[in-house]
C-alpha positions in Angstrom: 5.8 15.8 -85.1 6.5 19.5 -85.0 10.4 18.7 -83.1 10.9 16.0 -85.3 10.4 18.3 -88.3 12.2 20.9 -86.7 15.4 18.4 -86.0 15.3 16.8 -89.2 15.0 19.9 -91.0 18.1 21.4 -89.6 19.8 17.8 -89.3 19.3 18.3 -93.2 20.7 21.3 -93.1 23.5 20.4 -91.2 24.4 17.2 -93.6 24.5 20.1 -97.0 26.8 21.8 -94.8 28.9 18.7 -94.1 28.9 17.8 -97.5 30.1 20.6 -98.8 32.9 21.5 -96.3 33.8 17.9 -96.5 34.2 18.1 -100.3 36.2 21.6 -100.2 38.2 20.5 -97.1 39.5 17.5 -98.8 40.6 19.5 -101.7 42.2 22.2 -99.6 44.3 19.6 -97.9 45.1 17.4 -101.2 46.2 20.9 -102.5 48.4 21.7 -99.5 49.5 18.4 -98.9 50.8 17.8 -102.8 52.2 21.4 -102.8 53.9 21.9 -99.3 56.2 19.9 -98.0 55.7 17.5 -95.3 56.9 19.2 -92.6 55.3 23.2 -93.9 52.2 21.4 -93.8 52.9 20.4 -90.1 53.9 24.0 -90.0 50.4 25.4 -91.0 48.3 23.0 -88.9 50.7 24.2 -85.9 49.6 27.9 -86.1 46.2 27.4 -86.6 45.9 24.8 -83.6 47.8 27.2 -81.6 44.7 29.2 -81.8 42.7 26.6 -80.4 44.4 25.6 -77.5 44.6 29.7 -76.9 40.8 29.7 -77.2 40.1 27.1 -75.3 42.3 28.8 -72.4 40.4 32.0 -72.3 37.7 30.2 -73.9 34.0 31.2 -71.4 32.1 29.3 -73.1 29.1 31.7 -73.4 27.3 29.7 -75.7 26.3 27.5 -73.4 25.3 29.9 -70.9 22.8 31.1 -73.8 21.5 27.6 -74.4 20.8 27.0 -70.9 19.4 30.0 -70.1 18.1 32.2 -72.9 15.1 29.7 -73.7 14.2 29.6 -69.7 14.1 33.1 -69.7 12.0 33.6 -72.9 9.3 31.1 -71.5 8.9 33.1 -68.4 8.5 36.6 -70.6 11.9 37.7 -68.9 12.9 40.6 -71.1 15.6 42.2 -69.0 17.0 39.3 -68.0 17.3 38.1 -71.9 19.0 41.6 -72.4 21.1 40.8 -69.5 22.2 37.9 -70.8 22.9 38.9 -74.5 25.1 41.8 -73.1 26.7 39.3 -70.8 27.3 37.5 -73.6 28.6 40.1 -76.4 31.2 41.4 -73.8 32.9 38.6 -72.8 33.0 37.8 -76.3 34.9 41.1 -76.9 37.4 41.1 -73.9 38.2 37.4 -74.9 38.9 38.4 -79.0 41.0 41.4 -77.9 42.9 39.3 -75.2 43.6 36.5 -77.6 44.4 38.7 -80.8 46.2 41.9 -79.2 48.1 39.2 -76.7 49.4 36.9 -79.7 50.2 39.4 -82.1 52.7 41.6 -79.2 53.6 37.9 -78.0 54.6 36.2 -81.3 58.3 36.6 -81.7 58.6 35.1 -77.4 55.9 32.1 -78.4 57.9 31.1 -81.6 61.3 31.1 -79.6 60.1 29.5 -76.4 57.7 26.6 -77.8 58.9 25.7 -81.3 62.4 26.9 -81.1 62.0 28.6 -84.9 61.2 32.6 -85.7 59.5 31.1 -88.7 55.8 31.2 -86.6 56.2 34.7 -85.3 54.6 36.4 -88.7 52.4 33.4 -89.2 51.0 34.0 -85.4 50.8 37.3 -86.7 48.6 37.4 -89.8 45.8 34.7 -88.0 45.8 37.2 -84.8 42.9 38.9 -86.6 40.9 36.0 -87.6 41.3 35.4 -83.7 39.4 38.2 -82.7 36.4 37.4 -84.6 36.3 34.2 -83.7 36.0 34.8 -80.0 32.6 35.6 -81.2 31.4 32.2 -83.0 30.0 30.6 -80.1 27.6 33.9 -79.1 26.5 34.5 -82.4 25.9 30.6 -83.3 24.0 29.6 -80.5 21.7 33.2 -80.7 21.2 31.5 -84.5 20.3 28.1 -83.8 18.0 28.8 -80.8 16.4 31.2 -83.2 15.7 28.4 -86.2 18.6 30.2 -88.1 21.0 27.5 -89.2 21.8 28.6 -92.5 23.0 32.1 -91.1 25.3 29.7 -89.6 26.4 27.1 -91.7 26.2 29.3 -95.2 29.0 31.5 -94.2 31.2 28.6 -93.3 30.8 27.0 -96.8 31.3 30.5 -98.3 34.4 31.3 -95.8 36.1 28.0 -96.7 35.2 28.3 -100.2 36.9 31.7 -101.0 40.3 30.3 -98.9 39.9 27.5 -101.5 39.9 29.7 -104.5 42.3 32.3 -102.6 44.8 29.2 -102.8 44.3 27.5 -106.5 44.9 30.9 -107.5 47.7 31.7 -105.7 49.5 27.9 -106.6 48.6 28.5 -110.0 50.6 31.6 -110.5 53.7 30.9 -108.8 56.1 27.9 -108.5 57.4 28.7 -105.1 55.2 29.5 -101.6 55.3 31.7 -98.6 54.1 29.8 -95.8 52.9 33.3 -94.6 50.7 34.0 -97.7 48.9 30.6 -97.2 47.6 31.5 -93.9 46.5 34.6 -95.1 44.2 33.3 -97.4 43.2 30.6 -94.6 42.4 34.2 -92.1 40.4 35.5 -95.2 38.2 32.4 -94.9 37.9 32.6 -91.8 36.7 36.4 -91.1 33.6 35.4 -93.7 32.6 32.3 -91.4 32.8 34.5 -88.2 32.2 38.1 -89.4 28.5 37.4 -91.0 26.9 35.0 -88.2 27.8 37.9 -86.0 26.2 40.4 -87.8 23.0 38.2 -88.3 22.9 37.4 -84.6 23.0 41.3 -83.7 20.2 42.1 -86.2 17.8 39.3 -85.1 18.3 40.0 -81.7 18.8 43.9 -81.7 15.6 45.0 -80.3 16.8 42.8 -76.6 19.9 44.6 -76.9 18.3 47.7 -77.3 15.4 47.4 -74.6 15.1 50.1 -72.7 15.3 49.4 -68.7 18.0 50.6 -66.1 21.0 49.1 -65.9 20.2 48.5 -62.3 17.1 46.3 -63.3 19.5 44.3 -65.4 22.0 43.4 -62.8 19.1 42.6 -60.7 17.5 40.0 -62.9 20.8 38.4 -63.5 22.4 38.6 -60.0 18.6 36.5 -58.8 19.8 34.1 -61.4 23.5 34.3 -60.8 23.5 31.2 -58.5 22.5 29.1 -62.0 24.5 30.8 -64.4 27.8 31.1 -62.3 27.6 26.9 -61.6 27.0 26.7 -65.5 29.7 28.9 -66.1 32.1 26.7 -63.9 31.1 23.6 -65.2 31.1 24.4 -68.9 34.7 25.6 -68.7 36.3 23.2 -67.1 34.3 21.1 -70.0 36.3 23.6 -72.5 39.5 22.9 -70.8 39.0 19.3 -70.7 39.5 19.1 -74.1 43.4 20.0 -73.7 43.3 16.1 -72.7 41.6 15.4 -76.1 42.6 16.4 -80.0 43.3 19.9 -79.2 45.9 19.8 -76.6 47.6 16.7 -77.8 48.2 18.0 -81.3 49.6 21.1 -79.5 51.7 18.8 -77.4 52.5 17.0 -80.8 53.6 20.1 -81.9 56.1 20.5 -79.2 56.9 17.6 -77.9 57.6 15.5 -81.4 57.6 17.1 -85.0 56.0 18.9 -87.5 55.8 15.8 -90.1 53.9 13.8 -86.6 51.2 16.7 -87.2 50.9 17.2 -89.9 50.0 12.9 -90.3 48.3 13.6 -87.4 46.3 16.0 -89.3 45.5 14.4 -92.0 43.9 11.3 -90.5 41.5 13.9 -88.9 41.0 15.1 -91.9 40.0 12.1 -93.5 37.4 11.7 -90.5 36.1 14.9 -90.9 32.7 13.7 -92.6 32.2 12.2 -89.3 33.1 14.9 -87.4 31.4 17.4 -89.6 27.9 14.9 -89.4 28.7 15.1 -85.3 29.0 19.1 -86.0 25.8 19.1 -87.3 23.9 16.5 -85.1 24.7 18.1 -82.0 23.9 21.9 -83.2 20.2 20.3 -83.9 19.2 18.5 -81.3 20.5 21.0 -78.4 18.4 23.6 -78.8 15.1 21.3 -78.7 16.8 19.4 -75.7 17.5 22.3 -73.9 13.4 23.5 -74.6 11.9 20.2 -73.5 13.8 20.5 -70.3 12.9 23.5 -69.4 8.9 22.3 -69.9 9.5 19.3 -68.1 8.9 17.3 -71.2 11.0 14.7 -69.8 9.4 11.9 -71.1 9.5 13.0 -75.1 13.5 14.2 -74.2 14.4 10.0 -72.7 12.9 8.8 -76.3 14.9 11.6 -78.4 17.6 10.7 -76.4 17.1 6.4 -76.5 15.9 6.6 -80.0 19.2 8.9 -80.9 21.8 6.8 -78.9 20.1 3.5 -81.5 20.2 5.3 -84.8 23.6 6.7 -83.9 24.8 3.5 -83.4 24.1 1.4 -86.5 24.8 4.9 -88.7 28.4 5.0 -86.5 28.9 1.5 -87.8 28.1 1.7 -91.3 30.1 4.6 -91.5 33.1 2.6 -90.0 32.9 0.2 -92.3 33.0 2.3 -95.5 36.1 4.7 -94.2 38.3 1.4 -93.2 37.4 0.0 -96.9 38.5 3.7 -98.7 40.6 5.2 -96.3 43.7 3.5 -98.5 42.6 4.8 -102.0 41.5 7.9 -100.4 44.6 8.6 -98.8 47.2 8.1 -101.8 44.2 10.4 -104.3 44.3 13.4 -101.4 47.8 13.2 -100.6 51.5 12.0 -101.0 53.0 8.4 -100.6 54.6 9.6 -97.4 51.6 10.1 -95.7 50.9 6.4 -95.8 52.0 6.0 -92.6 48.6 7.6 -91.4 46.4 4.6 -92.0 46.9 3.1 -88.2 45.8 6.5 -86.6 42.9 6.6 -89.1 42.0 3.3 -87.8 42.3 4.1 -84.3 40.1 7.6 -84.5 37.8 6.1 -86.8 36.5 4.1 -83.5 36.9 7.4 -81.0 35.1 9.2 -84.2 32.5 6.6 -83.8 31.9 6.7 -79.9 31.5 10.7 -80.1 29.0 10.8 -82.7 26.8 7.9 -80.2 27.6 10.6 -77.5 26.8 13.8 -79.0 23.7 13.9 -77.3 25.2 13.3 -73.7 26.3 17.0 -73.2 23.5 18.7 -73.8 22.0 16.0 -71.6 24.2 16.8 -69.0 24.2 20.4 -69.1 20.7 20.7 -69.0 20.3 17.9 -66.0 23.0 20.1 -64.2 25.4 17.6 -64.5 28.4 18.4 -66.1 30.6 18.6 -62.9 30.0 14.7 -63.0 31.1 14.2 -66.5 34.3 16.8 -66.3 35.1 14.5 -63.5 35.1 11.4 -66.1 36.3 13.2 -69.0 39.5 14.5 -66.6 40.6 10.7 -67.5 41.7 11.7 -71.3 45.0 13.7 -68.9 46.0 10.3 -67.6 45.5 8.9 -71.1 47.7 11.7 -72.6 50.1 11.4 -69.6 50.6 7.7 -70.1 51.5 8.5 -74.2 53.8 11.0 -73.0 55.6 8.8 -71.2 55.6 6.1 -73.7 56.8 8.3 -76.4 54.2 10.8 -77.8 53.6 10.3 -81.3 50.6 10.0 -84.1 49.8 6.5 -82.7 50.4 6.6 -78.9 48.0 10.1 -78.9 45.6 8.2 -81.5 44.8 5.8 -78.6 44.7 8.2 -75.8 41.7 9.8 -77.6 39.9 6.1 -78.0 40.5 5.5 -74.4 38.9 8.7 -73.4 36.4 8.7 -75.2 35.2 5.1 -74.4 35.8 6.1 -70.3 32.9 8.8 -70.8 30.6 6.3 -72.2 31.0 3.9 -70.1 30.9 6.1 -66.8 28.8 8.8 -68.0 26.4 8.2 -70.4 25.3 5.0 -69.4 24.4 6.4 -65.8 23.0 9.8 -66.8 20.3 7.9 -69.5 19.4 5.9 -66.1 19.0 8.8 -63.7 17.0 10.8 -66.8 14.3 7.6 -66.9 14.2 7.7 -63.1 13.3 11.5 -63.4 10.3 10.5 -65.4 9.2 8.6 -62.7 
């Protein structure tokens, strides 16, 4: 009773924060949508998934080094190693922000000539280099947080962050009758130091006295090179997870970018924003359950973690399904309220993700799963499929549609191949 409290309690949490950032998302893009034109718009969602792809590059994913390991070593009374790991943890963080920020900002002017052909980007890149840095920090700090019971240090920043870029912008649209591309993402970097900057400092404070213990630094290397064996396979197998998502949204909306036009992203764009209750519901299952996963793994509970897991995969289901159906009946009325006429010509790709949307919220609790089973190698190996997918749209003519259905084929190859097999081999552990 006391995990089912736990999960619904920050599954609740979670859903407040979707609704809200759901709500102020969809008036941020019917306000940039019905103010920019089509292709500045494309413009905007270009620099800020530049970031992404950037982070995902140089991405470690620490945070799930501290979801797989920081709950072992807190059951076994492992203080140096928890210190170790923290510290492990904080300075990657801070190489990767400075690399991503201090490399983009001295690389601009090269990156806007060499990939989109226009000098436009090269302040844009600019301003968000700062936002950059902080954000190399999100997974540490969030995963510190929610293995500590402390969603709404996570989740209230976020609503707060995207609410002040939100006001930043009626504001600044209000005053004036003509934009600067470079004061919009400006505001957008404001919102985004608030969602980044306070987790971080929460995550220090809750967890300063670890940072602080006093041991040699000898006896820290020590108790994480007899664990290094564990925490260098997760480390492998969690980033080539991170980079396998260049085959999904990520890279082919940077490819989009590139390869087609800024009016493709920005449609692109806005069918995902349209989804984004979905994803935002997916954002908030998976935060919730991965942390009590992770715990009844490491006890060996592995009879209570194959019911959260069947009884999830169920729920997930019908919920996926009912959600389907309402989107396809609104998305129309939605789409012409939120934005222009000319983004009609969205509705096919909203279709098309509505069904990858639905698959990944059935499968949100498959990577944790994995990670925890040791098993990620397996499922990289699957999810390595979404690069033939992209390929194959490539060759046909990347465009909203063509990527669209990469992403459903991907997504649909994991399930199939992945999280069918590793529910199997997770009942057979039971035995």
């Amino acid at each position: 009773m006391a995990l089912k409290k736990r999960i619904l309690k920050n599954f609740s949490i979670g859903m407040i924060s979707t609704i809200s950032l759901t709500v102020i998302g969809l008036v941020r893009t019917a306000l940039l949508t019905k103010t920019l034109g089509l292709d500045d718009y494309g413009r905007v969602i270009i620099v800020l998934n530049f970031f992404m792809v950037v982070g995902v590059f140089l991405s470690v994913r620490i945070n799930d080094v501290i979801y797989r390991f920081y709950p072992e070593f807190k059951s076994n009374n492992d203080t140096i190693a928890l210190k170790g790991i923290l510290w492990t943890g904080l300075s990657i963080s801070l190489i990767i922000g400075t690399v991503i920020s201090v490399g983009i900002y001295f690389f601009a002017h090269w990156i806007s000539l060499n990939f989109y052909h226009n000098d436009e980007y090269e302040a844009l890149l600019k301003v968000y280099a700062m936002a950059a840095f902080f954000s190399a920090f999100d997974g540490f700090s969030s995963s510190l947080l929610r293995l500590a019971d402390r969603f709404l240090s996570v989740v209230l920043p976020q609503i707060l962050g995207a609410l002040i870029t939100l006001i930043f912008l009626l504001a600044y649209f209000y005053g004036t009758t003509t934009y600067s591309l470079n004061e919009i993402i400006t505001y957008i970097t404001i919102g985004t130091l608030v969602a980044s900057i306070l987790p971080l400092m929460n995550a220090v404070r809750i967890n300063w006295n670890l940072l602080m213990y006093k041991t040699s630094s000898r006896d820290v290397l020590t108790a994480l090179k007899n664990n290094w064996k564990s925490i260098q396979s997760t480390l492998v197998q969690t980033n080539i997870t991170a980079y396998l998502k260049l085959g999904a949204d990520t890279g082919g909306l940077f490819l989009l970018g590139i390869i087609s036009s800024p009016s493709q992203v920005a449609l692109y764009s806005v069918a995902q924003q349209l989804l984004r209750p979905i994803t935002l519901i997916q954002n908030s299952i998976q935060p919730a359950i991965m942390p009590e996963m992770m715990s009844l793994w490491a006890a060996s509970e592995f009879l209570k973690l194959y019911q959260l897991v069947k009884k999830y995969t169920l729920v997930s289901l019908l919920g996926g399904i009912f959600l389907a159906v309402i989107i396809v009946l609104l998305a129309k009325p939605v789409l012409l309220i939120i934005t222009s006429r000319e983004y009609i010509a969205a509705l096919p790709v909203i279709y098309i993700l509505l069904a990858n949307a639905v698959l990944g919220i059935i499968s949100t609790a498959y990577y944790p799963l994995a990670l925890s089973m040791n098993k990620l190698w397996k499922r990289n190996l699957i999810v390595s499929a979404r690069f033939v997918y992209l390929g194959i749209a490539i060759v046909y003519g990347l465009n909203t549609v063509t990527l669209a259905i990469s992403q459903f084929a991907g997504s649909l190859t994991v399930r199939l191949f992945n999280d069918v097999g590793l529910l199997k081999s997770l009942k057979k552990q039971i035995a």
